[in-house]
DRENZA-980927 format. One line per field, with one value per residue: residue number from 1; x, y, z of N, C-alpha, C in turn; residue in one letter. Coordinates in steps of 0.02 Angstrom, whole numbers, always signed. Atoms other than C-alpha are relative to their C-alpha. Layout:
i: NUM;...
n_u: X;...
n_v: Y;...
n_w: Z;...
ca_u: X;...
ca_v: Y;...
ca_w: Z;...
c_u: X;...
c_v: Y;...
c_w: Z;...
aa: A;...
END
This chain:
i: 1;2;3;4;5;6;7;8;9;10;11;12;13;14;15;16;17;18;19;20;21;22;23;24;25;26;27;28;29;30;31;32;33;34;35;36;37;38;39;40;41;42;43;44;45;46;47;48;49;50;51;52;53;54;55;56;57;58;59;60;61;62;63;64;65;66;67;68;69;70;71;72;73;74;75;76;77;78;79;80;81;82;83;84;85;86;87;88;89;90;91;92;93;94;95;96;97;98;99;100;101;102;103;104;105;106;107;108;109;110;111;112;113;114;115;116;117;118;119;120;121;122;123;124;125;126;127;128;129;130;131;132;133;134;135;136;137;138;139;140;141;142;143;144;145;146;147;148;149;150;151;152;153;154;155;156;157;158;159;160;161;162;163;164;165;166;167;168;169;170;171;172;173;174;175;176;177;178;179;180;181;182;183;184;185;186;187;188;189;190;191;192;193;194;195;196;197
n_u: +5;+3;+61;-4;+5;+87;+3;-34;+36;-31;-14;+50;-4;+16;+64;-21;+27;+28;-19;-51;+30;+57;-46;-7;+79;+4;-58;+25;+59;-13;-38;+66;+38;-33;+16;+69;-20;-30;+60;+55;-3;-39;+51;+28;-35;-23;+78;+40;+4;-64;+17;+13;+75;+44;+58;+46;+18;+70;+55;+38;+72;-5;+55;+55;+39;+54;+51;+64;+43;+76;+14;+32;+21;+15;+70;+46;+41;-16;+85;-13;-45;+32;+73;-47;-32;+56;+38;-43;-27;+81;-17;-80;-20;-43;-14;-24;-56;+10;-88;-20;-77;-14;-45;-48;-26;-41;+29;+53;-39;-11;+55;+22;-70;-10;+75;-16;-51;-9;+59;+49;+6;+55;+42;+25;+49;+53;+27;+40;+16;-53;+31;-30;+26;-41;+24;-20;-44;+55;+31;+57;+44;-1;+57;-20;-48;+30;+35;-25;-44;-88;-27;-40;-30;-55;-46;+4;+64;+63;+55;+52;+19;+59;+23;+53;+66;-9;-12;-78;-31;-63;-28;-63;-3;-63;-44;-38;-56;-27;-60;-11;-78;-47;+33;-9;+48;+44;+64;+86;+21;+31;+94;+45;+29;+43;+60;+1;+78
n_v: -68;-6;-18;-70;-32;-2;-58;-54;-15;-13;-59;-24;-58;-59;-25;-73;-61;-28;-56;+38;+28;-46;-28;-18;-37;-59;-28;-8;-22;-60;-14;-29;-50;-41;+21;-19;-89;-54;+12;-56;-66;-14;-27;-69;-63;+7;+31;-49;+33;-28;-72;+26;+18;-105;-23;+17;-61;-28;+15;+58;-4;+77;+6;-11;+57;+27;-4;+41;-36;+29;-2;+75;-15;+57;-13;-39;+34;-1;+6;-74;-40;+45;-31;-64;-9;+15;-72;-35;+36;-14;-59;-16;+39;+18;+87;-12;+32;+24;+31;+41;+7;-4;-46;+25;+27;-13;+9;-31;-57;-10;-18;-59;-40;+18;-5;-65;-16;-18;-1;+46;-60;-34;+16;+16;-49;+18;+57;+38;-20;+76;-2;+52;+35;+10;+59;+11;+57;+48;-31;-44;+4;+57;+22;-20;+34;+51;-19;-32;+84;-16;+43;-39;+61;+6;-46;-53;-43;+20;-48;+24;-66;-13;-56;-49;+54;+64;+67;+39;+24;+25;+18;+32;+88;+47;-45;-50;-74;+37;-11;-71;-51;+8;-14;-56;-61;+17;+30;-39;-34;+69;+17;-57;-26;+54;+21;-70;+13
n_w: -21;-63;-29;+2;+63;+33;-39;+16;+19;+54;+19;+49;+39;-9;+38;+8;-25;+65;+27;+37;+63;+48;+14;+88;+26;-25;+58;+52;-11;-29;+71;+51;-25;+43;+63;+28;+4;+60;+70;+8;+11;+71;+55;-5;+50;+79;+21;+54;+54;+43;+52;+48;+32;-2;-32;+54;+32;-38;+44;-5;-74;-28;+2;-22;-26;+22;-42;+18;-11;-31;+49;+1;-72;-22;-40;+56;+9;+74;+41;-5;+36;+84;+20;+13;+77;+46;+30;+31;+66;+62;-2;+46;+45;-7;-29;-79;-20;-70;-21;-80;-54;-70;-6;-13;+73;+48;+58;-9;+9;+56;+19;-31;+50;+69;+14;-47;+59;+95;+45;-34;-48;+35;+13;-42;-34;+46;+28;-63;-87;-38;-52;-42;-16;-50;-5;-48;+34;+37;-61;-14;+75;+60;+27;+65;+46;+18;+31;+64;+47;+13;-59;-14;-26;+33;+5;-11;+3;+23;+15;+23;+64;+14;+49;-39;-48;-45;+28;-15;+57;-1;-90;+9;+1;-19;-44;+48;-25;-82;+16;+13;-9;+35;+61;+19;+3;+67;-18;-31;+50;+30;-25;-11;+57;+6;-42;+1;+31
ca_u: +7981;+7991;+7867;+7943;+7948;+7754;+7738;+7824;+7722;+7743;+7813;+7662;+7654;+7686;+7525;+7535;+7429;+7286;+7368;+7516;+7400;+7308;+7486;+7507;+7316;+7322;+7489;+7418;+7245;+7351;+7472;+7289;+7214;+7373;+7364;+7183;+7225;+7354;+7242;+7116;+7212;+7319;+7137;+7074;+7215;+7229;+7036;+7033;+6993;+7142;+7148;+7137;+6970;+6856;+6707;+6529;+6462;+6315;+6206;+6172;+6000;+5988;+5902;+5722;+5643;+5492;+5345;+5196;+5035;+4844;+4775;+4636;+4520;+4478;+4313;+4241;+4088;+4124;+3936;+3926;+4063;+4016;+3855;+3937;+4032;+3926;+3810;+3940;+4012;+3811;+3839;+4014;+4003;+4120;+4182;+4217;+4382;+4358;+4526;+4533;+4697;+4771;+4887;+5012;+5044;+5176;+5096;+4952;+5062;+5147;+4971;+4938;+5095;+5083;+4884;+4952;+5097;+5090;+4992;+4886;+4858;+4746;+4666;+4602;+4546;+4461;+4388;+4342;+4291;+4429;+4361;+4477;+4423;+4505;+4506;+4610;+4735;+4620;+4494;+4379;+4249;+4276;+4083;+4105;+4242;+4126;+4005;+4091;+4172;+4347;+4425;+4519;+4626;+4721;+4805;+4795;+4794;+4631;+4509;+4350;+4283;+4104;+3993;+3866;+3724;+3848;+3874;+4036;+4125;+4297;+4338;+4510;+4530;+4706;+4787;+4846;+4908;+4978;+5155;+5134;+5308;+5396;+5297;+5302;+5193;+5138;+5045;+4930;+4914;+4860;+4713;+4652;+4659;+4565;+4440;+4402;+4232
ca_v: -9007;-8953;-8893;-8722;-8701;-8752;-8620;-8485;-8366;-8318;-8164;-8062;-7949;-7768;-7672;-7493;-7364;-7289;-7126;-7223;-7317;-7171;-7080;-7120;-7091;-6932;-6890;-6924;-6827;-6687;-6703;-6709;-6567;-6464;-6512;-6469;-6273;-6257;-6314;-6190;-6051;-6087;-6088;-5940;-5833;-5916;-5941;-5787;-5827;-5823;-5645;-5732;-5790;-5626;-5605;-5641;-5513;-5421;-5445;-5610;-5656;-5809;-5938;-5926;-6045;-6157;-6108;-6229;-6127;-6113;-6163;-6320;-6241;-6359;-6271;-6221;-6310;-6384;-6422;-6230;-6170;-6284;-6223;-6038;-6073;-6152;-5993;-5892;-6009;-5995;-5831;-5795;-5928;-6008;-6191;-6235;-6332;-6430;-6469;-6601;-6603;-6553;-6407;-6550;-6620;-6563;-6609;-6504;-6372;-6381;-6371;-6213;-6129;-6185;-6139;-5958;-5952;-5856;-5930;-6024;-5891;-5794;-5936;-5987;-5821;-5836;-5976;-6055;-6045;-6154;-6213;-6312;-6452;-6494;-6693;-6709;-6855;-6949;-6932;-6790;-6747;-6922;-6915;-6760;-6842;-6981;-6876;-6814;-6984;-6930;-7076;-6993;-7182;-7146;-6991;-6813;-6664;-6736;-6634;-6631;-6504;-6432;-6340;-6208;-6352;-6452;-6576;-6676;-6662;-6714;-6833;-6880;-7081;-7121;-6985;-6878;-6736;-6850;-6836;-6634;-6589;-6690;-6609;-6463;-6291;-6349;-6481;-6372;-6261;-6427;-6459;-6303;-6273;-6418;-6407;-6208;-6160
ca_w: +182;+365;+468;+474;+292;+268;+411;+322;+239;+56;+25;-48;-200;-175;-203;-274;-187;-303;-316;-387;-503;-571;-617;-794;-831;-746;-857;-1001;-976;-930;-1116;-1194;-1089;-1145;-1326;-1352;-1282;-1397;-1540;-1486;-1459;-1644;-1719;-1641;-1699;-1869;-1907;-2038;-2192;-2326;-2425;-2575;-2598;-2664;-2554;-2639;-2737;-2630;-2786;-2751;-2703;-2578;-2616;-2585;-2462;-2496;-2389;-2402;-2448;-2345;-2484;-2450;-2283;-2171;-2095;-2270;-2326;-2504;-2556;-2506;-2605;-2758;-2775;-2762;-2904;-3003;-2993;-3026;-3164;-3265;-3217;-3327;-3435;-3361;-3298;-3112;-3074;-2915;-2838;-2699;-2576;-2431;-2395;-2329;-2512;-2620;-2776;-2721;-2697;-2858;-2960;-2854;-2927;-3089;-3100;-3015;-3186;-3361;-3479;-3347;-3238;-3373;-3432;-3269;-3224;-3396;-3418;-3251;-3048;-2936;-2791;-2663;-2578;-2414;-2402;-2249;-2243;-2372;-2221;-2257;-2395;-2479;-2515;-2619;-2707;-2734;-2797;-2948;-2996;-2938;-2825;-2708;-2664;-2838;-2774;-2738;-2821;-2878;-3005;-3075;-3230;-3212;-3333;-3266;-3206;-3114;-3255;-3212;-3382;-3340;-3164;-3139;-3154;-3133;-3017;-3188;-3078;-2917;-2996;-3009;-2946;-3076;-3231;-3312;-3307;-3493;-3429;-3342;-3482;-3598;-3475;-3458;-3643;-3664;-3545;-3557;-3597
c_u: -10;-73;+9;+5;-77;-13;-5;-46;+33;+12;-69;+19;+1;-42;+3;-53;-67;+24;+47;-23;-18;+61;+3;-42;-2;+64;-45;-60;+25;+21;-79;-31;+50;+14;-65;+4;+28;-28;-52;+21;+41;-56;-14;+39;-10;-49;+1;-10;+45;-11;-8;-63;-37;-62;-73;-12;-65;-55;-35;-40;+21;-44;-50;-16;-64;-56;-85;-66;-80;-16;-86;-45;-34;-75;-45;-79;-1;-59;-16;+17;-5;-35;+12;+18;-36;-61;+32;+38;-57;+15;+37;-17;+65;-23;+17;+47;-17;+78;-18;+79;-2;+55;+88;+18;+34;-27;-50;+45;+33;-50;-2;+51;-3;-63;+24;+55;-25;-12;-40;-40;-64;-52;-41;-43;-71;-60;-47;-1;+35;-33;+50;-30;+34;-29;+59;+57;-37;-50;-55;-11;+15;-86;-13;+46;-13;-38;+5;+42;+75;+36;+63;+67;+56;+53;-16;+59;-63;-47;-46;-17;-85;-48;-42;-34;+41;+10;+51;+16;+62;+15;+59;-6;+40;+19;+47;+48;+39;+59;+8;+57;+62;-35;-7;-70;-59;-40;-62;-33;-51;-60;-24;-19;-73;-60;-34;-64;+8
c_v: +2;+38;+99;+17;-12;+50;+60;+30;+39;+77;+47;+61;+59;+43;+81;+24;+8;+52;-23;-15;+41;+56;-8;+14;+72;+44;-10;+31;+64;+30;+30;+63;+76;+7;+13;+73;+1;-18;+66;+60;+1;+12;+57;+65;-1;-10;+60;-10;+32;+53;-8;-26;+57;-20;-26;+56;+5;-7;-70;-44;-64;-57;-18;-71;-18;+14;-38;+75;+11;-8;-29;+34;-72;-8;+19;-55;-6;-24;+77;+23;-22;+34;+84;+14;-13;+66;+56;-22;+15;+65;+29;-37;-23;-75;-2;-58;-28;-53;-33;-25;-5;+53;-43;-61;+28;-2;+61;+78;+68;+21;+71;+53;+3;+41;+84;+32;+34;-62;-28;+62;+52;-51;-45;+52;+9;-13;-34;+32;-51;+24;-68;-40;-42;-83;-24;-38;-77;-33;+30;+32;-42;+12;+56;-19;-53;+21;+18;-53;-1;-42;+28;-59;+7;+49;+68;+32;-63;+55;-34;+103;-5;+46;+38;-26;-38;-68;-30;-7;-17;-27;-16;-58;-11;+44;+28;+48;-29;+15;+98;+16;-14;+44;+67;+54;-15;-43;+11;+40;-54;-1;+68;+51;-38;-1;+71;+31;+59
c_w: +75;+30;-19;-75;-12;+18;-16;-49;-77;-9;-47;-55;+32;-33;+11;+42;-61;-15;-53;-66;-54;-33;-53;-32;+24;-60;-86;-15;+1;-67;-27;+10;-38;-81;-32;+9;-34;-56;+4;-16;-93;-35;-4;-14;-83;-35;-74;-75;-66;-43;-89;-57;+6;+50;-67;+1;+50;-59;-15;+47;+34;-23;+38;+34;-21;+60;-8;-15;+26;-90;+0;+82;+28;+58;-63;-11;-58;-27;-26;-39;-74;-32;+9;-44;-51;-7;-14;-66;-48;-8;-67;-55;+19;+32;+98;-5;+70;+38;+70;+10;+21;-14;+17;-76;-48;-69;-22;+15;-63;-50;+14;-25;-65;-37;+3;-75;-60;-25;+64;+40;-19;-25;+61;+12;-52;+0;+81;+78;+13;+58;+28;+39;+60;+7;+64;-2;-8;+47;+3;-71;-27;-44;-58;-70;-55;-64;-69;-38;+23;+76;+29;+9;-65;+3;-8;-44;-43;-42;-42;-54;+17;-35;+54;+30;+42;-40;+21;-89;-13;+78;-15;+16;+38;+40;-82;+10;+65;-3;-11;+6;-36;-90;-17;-1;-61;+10;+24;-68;-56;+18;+13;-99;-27;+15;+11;-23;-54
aa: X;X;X;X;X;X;X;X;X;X;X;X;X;X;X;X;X;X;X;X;X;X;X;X;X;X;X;X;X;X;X;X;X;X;X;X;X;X;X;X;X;X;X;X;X;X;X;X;X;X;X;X;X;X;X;X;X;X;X;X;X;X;X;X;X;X;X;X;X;X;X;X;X;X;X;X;X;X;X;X;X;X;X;X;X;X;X;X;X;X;X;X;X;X;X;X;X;X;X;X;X;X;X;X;X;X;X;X;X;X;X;X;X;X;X;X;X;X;X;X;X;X;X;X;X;X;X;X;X;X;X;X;X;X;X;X;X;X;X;X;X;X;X;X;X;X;X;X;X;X;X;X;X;X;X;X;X;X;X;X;X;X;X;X;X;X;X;X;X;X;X;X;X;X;X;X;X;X;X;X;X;X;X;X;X;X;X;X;X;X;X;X;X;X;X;X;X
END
């Protein structure tokens, strides 16, 4: 090789521009940009809904939403309210129900509905004093809970049956009512026939 060919400098690539570069991305951004308007505007004429399908009948209700209920206070004083019932239970002749929850339990919810239903409904007002028992998230009043035999650790709703003195004649063991929202209204009815003074 000669001197003048080492010398010689290689012809270099020709290098596009960026405007150059950015030309077929820019074209195609542009197809898409036009392609998405006419989509919009074909919907927005053609959006109405086919004359075919009837309308719903105005007589049909919606359905109803679930609204948790206060139920369980969380400033009450449940020694207080015990001993309330209980002199109002000697009183009547009646029983006191002692429900331990929380307003944030479903279960405890369900109960509260069920207790609130035909047949239950009368023999609650009957038969016994309900007294709620706000236990927080398994947290607060355990020592009432204690008191009455009713371990709150197997599950909320939680109850306890009391005669006029305060006897404890029914604690819940196992969590009986924990499953409330799979079980039927009749189950309440059952324990309250049961347990009914």
């Amino acid at each position: 090789m000669t001197t003048r060919m080492r010398n010689r400098k290689k012809p270099e690539p020709e290098k596009k521009s960026a405007p150059m570069a950015m030309g077929p991305m820019i074209g195609l951004m542009a197809v898409c940009l036009v392609a998405m308007a006419c989509m919009y505007w074909w919907t927005s004429r053609h959006a109405a809904a086919p004359a075919s399908l009837p309308a719903a009948p105005a007589s049909v209700p919606a359905t109803p939403s679930f609204t948790a209920k206060h139920i369980y206070s969380e400033t009450a004083n449940p020694s207080d309210e015990i001993a309330a019932a209980l002199t109002q239970a000697k009183r009547e002749h009646k029983r006191v129900i002692v429900d331990f929850g929380g307003d944030w339990c479903g279960d405890c919810q369900a109960l509260d509905i069920y207790l609130h239903q035909a047949p239950n409904d009368a023999l609650l007002e009957t038969n016994f004093v309900l007294v709620h028992v706000w236990i927080g998230h398994m947290d607060a009043n355990l020592d009432v809970a204690k008191r009455y035999g009713v371990p709150i650790g197997k599950g909320v709703p939680a109850l306890a049956i009391l005669d006029g003195n305060g006897t404890v004649l029914y604690a819940q063991k196992a969590g009986e009512f924990e499953d409330m929202r799979h079980m039927e209204p009749g189950s309440v009815t059952e324990f309250l026939e049961r347990w009914k003074s």
